[in-house]
PDB file of N, CA, C and O in Angstrom:
ATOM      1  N   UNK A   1       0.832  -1.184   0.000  1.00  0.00           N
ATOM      2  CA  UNK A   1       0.000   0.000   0.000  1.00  0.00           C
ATOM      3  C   UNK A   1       0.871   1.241   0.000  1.00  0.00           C
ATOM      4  O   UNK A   1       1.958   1.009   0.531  1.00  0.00           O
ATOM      5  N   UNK A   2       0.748   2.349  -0.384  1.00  0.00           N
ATOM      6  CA  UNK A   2       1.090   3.862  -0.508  1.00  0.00           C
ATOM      7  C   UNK A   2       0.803   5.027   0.491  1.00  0.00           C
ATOM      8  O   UNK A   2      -0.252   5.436   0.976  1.00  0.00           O
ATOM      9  N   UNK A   3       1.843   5.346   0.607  1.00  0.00           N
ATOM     10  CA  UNK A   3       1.658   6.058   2.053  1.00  0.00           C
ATOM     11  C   UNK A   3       1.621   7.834   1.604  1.00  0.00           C
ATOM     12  O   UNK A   3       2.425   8.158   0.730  1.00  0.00           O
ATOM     13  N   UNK A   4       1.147   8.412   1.908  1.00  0.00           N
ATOM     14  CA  UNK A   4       0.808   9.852   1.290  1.00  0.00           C
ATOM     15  C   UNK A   4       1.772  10.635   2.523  1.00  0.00           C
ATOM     16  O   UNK A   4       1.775  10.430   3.736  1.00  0.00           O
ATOM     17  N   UNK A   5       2.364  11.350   1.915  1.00  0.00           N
ATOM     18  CA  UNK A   5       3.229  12.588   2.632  1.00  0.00           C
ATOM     19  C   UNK A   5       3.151  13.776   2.149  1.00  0.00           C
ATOM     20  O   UNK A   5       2.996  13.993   0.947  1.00  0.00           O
ATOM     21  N   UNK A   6       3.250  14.690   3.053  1.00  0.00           N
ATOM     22  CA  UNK A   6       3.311  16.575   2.900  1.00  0.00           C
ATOM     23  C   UNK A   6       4.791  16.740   3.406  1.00  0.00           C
ATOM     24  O   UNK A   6       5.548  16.092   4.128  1.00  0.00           O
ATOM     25  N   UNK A   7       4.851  17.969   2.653  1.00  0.00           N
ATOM     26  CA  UNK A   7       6.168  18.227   2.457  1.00  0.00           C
ATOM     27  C   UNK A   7       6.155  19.570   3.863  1.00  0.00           C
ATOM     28  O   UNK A   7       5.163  20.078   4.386  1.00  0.00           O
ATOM     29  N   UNK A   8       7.338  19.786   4.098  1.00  0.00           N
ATOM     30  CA  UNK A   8       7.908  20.725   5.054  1.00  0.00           C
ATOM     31  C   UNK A   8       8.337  21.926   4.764  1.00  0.00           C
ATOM     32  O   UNK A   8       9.257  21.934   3.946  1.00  0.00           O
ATOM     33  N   UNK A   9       8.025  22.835   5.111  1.00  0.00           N
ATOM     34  CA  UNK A   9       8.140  23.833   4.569  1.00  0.00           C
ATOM     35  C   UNK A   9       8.800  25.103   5.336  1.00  0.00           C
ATOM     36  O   UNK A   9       8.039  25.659   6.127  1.00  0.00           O
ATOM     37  N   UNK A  10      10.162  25.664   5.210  1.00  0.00           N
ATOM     38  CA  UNK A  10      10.324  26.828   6.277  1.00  0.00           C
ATOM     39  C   UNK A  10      10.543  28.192   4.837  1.00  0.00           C
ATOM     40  O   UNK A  10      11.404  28.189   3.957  1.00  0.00           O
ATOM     41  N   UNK A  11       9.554  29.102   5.041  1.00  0.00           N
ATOM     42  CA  UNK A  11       9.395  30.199   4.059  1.00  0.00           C
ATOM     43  C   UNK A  11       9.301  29.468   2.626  1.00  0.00           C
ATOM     44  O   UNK A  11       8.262  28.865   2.359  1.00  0.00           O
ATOM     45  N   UNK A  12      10.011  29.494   2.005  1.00  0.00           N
ATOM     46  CA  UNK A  12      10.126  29.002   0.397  1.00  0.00           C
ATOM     47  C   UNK A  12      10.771  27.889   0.382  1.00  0.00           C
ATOM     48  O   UNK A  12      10.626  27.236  -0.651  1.00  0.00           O
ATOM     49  N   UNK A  13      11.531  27.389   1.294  1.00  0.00           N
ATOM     50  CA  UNK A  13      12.309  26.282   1.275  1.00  0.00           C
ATOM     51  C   UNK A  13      11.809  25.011   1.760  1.00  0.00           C
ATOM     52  O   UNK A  13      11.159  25.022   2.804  1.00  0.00           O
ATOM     53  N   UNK A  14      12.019  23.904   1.148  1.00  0.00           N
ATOM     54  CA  UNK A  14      11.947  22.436   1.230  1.00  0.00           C
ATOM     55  C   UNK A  14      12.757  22.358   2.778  1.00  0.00           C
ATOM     56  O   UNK A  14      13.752  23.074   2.893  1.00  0.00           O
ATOM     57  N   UNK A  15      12.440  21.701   3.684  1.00  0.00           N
ATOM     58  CA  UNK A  15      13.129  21.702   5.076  1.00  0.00           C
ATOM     59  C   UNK A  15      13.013  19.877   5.185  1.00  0.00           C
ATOM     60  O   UNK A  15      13.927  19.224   5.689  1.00  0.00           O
ATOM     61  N   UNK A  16      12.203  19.463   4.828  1.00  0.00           N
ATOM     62  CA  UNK A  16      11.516  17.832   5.431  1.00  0.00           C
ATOM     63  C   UNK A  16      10.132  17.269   4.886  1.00  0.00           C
ATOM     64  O   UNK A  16       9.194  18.003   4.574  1.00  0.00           O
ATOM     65  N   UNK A  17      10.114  15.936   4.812  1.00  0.00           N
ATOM     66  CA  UNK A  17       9.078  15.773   4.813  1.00  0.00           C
ATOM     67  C   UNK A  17       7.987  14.763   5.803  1.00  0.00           C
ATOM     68  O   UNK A  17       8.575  13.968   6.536  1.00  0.00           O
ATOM     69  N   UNK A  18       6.873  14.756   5.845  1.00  0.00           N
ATOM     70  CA  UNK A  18       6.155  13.996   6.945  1.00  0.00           C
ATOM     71  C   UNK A  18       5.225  13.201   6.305  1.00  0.00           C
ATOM     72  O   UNK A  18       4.764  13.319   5.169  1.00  0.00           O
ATOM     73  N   UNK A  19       4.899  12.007   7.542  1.00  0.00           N
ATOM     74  CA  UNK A  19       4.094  11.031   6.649  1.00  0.00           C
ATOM     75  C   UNK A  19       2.328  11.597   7.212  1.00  0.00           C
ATOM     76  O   UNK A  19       1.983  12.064   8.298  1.00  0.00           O
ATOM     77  N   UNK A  20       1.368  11.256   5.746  1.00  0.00           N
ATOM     78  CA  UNK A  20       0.531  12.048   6.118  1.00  0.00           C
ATOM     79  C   UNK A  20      -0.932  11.430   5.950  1.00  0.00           C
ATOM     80  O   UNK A  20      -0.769  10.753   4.935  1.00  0.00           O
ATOM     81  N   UNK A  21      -2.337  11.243   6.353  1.00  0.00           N
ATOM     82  CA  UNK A  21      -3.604  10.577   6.727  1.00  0.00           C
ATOM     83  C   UNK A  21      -3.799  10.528   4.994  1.00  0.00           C
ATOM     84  O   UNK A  21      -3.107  11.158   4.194  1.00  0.00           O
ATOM     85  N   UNK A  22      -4.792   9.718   4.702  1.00  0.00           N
ATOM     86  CA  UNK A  22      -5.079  10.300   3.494  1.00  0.00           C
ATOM     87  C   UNK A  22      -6.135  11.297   3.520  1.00  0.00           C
ATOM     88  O   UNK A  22      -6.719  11.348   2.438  1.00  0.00           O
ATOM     89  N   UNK A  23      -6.585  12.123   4.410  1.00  0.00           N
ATOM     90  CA  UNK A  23      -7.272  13.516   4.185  1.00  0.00           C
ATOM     91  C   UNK A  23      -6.347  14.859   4.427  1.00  0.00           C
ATOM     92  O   UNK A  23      -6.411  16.079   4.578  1.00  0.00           O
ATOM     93  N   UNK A  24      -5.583  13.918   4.367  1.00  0.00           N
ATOM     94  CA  UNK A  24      -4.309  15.403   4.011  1.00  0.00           C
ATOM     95  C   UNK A  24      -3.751  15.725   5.594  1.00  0.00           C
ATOM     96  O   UNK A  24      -2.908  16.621   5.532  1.00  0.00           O
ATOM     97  N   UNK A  25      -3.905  15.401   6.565  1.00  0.00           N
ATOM     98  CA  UNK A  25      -3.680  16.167   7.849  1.00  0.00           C
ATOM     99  C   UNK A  25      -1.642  14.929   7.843  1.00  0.00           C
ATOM    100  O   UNK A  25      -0.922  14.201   7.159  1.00  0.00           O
ATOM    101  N   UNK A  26      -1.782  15.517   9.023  1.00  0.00           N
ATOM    102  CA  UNK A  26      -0.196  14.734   9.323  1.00  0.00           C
ATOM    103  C   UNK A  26      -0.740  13.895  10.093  1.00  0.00           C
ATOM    104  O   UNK A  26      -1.865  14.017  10.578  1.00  0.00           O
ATOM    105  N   UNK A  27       0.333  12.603  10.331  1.00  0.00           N
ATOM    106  CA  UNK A  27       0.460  11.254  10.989  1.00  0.00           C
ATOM    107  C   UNK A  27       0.581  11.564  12.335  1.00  0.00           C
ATOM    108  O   UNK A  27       1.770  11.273  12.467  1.00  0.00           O
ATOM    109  N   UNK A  28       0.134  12.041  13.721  1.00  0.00           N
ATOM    110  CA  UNK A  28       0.137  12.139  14.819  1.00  0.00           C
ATOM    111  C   UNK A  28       1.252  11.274  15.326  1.00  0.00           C
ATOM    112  O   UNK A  28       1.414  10.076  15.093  1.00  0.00           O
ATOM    113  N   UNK A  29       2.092  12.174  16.153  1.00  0.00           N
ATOM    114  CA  UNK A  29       3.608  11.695  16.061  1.00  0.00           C
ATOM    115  C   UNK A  29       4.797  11.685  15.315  1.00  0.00           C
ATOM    116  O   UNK A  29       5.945  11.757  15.753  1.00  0.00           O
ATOM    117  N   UNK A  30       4.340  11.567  13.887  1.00  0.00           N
ATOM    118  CA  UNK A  30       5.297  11.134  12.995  1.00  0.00           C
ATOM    119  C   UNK A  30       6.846  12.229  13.051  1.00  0.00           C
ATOM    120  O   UNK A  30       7.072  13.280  13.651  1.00  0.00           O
ATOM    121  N   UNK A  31       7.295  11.773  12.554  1.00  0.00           N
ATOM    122  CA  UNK A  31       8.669  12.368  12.899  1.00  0.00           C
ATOM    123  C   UNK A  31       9.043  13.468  10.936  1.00  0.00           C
ATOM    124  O   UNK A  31       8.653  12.946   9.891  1.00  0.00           O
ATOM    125  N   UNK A  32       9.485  14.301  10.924  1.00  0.00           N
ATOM    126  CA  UNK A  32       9.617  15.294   9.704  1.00  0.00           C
ATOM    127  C   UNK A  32      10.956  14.005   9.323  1.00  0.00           C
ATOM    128  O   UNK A  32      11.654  13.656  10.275  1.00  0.00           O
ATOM    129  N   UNK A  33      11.174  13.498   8.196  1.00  0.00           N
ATOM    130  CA  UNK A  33      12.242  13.487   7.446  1.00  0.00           C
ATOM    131  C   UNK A  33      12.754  14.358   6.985  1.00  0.00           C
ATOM    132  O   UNK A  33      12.328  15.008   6.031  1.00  0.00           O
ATOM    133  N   UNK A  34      13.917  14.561   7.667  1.00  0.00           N
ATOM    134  CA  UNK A  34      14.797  15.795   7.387  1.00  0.00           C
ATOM    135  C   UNK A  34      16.230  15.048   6.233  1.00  0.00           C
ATOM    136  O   UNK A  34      17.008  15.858   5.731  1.00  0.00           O
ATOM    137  N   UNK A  35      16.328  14.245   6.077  1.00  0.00           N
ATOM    138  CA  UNK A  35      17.454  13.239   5.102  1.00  0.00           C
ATOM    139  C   UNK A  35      16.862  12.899   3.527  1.00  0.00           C
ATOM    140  O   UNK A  35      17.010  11.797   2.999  1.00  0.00           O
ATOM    141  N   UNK A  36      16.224  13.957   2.936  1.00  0.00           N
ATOM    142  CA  UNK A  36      15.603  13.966   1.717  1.00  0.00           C
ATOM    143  C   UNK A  36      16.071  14.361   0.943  1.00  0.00           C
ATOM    144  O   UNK A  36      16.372  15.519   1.230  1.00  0.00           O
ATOM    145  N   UNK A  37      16.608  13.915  -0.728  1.00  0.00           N
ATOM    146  CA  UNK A  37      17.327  14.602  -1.609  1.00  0.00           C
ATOM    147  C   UNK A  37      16.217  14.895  -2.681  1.00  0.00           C
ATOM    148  O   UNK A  37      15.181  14.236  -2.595  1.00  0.00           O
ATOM    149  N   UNK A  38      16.372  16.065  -3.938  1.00  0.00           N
ATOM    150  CA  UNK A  38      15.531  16.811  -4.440  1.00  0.00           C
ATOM    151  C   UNK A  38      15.997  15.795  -5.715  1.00  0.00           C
ATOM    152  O   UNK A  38      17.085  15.226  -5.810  1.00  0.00           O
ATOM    153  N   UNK A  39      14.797  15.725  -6.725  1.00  0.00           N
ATOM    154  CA  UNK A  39      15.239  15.031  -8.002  1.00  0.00           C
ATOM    155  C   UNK A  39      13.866  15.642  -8.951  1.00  0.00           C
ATOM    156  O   UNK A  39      12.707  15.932  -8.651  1.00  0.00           O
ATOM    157  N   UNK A  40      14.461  15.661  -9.920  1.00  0.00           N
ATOM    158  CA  UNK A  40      13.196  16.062 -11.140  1.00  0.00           C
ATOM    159  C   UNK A  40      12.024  15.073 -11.577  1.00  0.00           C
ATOM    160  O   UNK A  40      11.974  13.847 -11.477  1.00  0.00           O
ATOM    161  N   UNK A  41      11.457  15.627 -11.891  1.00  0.00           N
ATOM    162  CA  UNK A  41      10.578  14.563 -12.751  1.00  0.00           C
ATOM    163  C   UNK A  41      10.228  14.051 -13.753  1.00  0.00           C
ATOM    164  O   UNK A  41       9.187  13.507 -14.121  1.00  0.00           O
ATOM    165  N   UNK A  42      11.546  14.335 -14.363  1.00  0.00           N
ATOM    166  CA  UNK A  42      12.256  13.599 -16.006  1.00  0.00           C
ATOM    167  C   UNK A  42      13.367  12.862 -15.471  1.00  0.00           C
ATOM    168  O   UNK A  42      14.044  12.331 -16.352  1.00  0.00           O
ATOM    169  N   UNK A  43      13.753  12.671 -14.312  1.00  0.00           N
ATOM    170  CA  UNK A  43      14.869  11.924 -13.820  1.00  0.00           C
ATOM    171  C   UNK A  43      14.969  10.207 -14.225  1.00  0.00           C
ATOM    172  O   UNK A  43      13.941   9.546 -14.083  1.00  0.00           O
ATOM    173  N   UNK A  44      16.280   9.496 -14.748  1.00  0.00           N
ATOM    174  CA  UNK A  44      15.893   8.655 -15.069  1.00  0.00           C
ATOM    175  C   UNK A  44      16.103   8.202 -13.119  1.00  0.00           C
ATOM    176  O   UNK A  44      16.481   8.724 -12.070  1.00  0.00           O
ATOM    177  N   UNK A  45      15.392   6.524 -13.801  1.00  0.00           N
ATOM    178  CA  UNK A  45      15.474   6.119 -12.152  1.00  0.00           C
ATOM    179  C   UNK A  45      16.499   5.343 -11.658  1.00  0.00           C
ATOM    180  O   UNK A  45      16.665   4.983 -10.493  1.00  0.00           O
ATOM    181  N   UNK A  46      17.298   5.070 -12.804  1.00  0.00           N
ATOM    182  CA  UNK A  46      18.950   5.032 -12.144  1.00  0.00           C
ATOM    183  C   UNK A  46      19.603   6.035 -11.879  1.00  0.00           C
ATOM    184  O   UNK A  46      20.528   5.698 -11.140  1.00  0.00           O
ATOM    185  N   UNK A  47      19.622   7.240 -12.112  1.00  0.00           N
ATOM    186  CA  UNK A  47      19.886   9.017 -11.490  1.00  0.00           C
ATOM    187  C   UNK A  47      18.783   8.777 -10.089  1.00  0.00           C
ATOM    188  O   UNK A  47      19.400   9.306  -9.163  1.00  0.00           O
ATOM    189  N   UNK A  48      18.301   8.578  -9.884  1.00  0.00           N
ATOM    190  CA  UNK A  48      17.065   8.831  -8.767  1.00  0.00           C
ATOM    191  C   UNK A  48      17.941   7.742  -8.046  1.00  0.00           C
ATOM    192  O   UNK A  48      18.975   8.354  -7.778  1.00  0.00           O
ATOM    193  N   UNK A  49      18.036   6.838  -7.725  1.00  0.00           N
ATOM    194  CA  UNK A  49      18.756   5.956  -6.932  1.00  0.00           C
ATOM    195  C   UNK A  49      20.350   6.396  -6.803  1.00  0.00           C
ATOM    196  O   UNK A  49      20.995   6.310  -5.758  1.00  0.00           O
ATOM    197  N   UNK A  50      20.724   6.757  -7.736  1.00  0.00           N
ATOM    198  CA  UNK A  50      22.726   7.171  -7.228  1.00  0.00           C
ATOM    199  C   UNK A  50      22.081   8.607  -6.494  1.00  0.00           C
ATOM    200  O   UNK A  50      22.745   8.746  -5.467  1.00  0.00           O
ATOM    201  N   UNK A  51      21.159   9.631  -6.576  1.00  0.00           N
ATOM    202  CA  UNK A  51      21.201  10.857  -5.532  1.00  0.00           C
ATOM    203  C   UNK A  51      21.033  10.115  -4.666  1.00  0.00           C
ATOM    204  O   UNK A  51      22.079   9.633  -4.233  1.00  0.00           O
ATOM    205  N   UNK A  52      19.933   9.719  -4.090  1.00  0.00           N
ATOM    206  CA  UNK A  52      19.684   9.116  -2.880  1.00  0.00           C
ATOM    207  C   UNK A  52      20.332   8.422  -2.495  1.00  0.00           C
ATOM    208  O   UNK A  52      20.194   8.509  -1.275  1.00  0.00           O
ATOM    209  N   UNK A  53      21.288   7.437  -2.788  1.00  0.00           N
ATOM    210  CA  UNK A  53      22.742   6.410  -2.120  1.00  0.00           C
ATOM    211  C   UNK A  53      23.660   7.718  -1.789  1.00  0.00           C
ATOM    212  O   UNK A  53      24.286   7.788  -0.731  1.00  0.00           O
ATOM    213  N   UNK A  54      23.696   8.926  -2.942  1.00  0.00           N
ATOM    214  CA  UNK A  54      24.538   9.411  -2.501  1.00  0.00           C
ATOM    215  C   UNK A  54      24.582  10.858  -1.461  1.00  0.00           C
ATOM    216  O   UNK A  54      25.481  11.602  -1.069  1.00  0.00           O
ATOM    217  N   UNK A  55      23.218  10.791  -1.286  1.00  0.00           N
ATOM    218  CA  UNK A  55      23.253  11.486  -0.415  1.00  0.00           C
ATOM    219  C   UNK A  55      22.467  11.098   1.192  1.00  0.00           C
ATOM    220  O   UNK A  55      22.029  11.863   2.051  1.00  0.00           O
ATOM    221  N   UNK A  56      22.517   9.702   1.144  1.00  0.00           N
ATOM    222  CA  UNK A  56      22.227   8.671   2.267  1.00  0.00           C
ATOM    223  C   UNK A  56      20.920   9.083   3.190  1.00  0.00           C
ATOM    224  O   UNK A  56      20.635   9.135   4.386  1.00  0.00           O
ATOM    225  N   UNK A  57      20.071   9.439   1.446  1.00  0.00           N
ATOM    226  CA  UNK A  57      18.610   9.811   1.708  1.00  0.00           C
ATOM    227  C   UNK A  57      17.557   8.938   2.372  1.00  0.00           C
ATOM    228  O   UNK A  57      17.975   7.829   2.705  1.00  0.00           O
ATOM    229  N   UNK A  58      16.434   9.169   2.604  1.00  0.00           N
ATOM    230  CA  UNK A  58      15.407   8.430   3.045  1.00  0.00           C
ATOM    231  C   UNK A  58      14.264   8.555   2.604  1.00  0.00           C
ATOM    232  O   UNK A  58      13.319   7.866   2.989  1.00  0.00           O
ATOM    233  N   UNK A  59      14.185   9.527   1.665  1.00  0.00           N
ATOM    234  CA  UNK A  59      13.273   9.258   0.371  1.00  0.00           C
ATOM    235  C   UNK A  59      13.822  10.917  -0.128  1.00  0.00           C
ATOM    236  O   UNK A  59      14.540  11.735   0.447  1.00  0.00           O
ATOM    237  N   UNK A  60      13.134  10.944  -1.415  1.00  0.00           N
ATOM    238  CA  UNK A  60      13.455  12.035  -2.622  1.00  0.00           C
ATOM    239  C   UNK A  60      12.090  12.447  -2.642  1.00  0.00           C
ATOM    240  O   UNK A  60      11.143  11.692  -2.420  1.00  0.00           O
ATOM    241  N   UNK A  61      11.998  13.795  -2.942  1.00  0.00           N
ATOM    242  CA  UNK A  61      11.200  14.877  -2.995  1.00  0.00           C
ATOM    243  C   UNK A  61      11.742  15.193  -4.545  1.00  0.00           C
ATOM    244  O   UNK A  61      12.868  15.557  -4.882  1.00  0.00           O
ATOM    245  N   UNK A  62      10.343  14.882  -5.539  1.00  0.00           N
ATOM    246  CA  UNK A  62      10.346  15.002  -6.692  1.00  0.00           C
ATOM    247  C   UNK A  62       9.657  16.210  -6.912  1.00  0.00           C
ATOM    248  O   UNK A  62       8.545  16.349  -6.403  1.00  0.00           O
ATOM    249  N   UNK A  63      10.346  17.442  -7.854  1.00  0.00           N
ATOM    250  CA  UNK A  63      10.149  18.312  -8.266  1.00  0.00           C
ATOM    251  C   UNK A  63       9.857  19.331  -9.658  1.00  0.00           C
ATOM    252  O   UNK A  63      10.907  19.629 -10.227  1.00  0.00           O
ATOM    253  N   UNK A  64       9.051  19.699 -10.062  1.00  0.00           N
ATOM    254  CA  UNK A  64       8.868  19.489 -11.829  1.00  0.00           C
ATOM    255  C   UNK A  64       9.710  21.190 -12.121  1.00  0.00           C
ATOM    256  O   UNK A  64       9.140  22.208 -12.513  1.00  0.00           O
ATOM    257  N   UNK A  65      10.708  21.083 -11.889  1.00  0.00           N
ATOM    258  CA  UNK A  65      11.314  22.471 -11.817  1.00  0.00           C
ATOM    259  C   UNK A  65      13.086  22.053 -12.251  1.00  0.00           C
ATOM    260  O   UNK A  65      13.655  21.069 -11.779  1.00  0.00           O
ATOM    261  N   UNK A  66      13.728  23.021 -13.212  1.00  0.00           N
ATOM    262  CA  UNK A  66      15.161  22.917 -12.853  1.00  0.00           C
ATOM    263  C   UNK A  66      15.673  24.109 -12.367  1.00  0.00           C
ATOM    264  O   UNK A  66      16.888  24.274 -12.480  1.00  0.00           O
ATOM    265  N   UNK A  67      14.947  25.046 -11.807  1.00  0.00           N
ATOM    266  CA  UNK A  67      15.240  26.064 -10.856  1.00  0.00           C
ATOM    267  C   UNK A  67      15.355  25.770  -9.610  1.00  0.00           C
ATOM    268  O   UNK A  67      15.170  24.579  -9.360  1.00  0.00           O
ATOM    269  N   UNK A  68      15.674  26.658  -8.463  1.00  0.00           N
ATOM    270  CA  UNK A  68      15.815  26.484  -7.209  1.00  0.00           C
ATOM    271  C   UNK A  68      14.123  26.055  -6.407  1.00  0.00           C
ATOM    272  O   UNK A  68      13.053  26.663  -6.382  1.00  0.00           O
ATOM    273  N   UNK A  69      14.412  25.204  -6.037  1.00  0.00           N
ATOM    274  CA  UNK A  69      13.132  23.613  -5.922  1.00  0.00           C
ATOM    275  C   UNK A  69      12.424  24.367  -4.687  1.00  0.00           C
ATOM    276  O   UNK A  69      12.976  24.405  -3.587  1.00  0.00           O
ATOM    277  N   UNK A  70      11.144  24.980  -4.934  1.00  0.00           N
ATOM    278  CA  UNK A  70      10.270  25.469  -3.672  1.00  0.00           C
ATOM    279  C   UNK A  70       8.598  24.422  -3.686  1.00  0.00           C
ATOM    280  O   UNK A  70       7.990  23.730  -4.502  1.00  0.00           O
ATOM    281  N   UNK A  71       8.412  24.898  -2.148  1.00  0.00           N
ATOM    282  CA  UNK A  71       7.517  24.020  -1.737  1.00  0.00           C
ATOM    283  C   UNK A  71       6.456  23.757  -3.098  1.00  0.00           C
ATOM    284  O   UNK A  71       6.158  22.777  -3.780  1.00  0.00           O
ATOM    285  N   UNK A  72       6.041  25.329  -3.074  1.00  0.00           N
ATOM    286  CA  UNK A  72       5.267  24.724  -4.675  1.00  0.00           C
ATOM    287  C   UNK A  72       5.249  24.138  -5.926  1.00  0.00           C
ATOM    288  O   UNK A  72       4.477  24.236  -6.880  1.00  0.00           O
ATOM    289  N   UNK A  73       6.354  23.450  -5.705  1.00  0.00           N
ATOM    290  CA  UNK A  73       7.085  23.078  -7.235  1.00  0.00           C
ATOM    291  C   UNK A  73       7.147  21.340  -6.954  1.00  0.00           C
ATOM    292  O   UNK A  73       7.619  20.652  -7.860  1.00  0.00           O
ATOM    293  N   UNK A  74       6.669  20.673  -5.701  1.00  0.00           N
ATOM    294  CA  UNK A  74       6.749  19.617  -5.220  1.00  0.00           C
ATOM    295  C   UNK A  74       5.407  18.958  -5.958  1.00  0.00           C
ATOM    296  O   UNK A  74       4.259  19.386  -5.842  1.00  0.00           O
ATOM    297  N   UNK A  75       5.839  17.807  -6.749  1.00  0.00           N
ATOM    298  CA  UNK A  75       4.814  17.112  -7.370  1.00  0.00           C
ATOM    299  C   UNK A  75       4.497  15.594  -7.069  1.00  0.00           C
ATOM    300  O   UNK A  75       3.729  14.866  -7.698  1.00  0.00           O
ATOM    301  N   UNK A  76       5.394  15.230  -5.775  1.00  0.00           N
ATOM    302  CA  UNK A  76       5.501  13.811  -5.297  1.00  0.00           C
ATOM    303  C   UNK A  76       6.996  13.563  -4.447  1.00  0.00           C
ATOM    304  O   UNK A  76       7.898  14.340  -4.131  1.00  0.00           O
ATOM    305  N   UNK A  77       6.879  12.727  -4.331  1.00  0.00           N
ATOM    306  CA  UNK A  77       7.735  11.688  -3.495  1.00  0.00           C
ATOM    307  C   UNK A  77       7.786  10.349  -3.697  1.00  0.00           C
ATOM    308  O   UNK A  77       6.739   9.739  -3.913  1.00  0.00           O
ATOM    309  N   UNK A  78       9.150   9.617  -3.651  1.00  0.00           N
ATOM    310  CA  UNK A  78       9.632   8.136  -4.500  1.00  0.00           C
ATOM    311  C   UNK A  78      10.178   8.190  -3.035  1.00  0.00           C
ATOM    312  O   UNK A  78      10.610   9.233  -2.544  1.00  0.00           O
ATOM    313  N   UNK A  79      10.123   6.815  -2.271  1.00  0.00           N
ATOM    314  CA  UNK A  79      10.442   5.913  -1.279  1.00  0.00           C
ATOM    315  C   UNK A  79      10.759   4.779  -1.749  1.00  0.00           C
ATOM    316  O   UNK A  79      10.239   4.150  -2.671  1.00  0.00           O
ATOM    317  N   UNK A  80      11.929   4.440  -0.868  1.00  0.00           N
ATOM    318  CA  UNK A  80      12.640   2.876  -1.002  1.00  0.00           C
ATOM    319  C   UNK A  80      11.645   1.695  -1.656  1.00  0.00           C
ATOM    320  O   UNK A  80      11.741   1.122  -2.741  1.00  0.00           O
ATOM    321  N   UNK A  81      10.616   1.541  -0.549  1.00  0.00           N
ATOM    322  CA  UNK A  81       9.611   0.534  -1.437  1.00  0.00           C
ATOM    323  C   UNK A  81       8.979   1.059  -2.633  1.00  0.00           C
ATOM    324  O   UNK A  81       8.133   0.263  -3.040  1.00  0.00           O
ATOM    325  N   UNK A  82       9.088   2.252  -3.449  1.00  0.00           N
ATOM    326  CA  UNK A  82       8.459   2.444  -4.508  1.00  0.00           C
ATOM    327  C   UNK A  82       9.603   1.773  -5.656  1.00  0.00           C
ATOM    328  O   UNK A  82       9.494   0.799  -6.401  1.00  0.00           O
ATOM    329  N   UNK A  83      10.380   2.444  -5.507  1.00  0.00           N
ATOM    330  CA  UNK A  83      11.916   2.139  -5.959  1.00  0.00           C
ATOM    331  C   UNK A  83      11.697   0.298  -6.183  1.00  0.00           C
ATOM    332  O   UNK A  83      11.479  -0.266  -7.256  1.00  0.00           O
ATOM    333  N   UNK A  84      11.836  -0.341  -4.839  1.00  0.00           N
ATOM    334  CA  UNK A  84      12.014  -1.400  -4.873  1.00  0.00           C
ATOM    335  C   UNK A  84      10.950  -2.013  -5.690  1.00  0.00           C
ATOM    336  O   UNK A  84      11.369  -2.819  -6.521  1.00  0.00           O
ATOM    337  N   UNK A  85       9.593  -1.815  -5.655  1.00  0.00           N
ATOM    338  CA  UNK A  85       8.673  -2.117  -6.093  1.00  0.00           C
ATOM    339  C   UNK A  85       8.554  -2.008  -8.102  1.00  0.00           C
ATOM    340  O   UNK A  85       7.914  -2.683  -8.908  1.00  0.00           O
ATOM    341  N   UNK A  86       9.018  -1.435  -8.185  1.00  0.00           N
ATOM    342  CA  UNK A  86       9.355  -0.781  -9.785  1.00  0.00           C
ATOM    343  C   UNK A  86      10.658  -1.529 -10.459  1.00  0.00           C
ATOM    344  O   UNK A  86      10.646  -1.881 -11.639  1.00  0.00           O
ATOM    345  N   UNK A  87      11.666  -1.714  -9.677  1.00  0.00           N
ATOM    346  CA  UNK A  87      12.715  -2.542  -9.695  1.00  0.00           C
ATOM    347  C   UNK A  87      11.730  -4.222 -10.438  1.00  0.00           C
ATOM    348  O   UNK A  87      11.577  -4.668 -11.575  1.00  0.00           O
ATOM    349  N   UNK A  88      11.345  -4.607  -9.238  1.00  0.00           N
ATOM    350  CA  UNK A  88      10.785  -6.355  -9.489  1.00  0.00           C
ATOM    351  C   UNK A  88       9.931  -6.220 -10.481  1.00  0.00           C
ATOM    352  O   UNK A  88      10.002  -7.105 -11.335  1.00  0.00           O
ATOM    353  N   UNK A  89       9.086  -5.329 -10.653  1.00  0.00           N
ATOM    354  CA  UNK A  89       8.355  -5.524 -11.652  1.00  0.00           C
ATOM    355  C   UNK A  89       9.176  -5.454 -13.423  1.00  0.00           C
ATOM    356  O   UNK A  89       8.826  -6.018 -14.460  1.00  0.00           O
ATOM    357  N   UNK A  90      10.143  -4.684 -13.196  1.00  0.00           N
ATOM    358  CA  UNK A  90      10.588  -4.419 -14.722  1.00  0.00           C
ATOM    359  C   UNK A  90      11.586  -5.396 -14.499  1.00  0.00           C
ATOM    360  O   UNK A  90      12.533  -5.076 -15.219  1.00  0.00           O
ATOM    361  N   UNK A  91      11.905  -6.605 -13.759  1.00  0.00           N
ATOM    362  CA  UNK A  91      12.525  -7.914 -13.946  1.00  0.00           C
ATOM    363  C   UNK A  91      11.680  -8.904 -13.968  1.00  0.00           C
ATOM    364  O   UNK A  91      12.161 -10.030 -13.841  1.00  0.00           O
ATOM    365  N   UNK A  92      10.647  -8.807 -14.083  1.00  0.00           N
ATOM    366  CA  UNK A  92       9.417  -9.843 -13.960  1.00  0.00           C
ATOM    367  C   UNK A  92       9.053  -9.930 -15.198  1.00  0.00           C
ATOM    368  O   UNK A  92       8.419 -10.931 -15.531  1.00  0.00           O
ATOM    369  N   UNK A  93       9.382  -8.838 -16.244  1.00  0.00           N
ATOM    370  CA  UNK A  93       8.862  -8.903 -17.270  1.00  0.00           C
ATOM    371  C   UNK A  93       9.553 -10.057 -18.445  1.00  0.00           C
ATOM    372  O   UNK A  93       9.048 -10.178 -19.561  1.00  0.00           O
TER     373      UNK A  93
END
């Protein structure tokens, strides 16, 4: 299953992100992921996996922008199990 997250926001800037209900509110408790790297959304997804190894992310904050990446420019988020999940399937084929 798919877990819905809102992004973090301090003024214009990307700060973290949190895991979030699906009526949009935040996960009571949940902790901000602050270990998030920024990637486009023409990125291939072997580029999407070397940022995140290399920046010893915990998920990527996908952005449809090649300017300086603000909250409004956030069009999703790719997590390990999405990754992984996308992986098996295009070896299954």
């Amino acid at each position: 299953s798919s877990r819905a997250f809102r992004v973090v926001a301090d003024g214009r800037h990307v700060v973290g992100v949190i895991a979030a209900n699906d009526d949009g509110s935040t996960v009571e408790g949940a902790p901000a992921l602050r270990n998030f790297t920024i990637v486009r959304h023409d990125d291939f997804l072997q580029a999407v996996i070397r940022r995140v190894n290399r920046h010893a992310a915990s998920i990527a904050v996908v952005v449809d922008t090649r300017h300086i990446p603000r909250p409004e420019n956030v069009i999703g988020v790719i997590t390990p199990n999405e990754v992984a999940g996308t992986v098996m399937k295009d070896f299954s084929r």
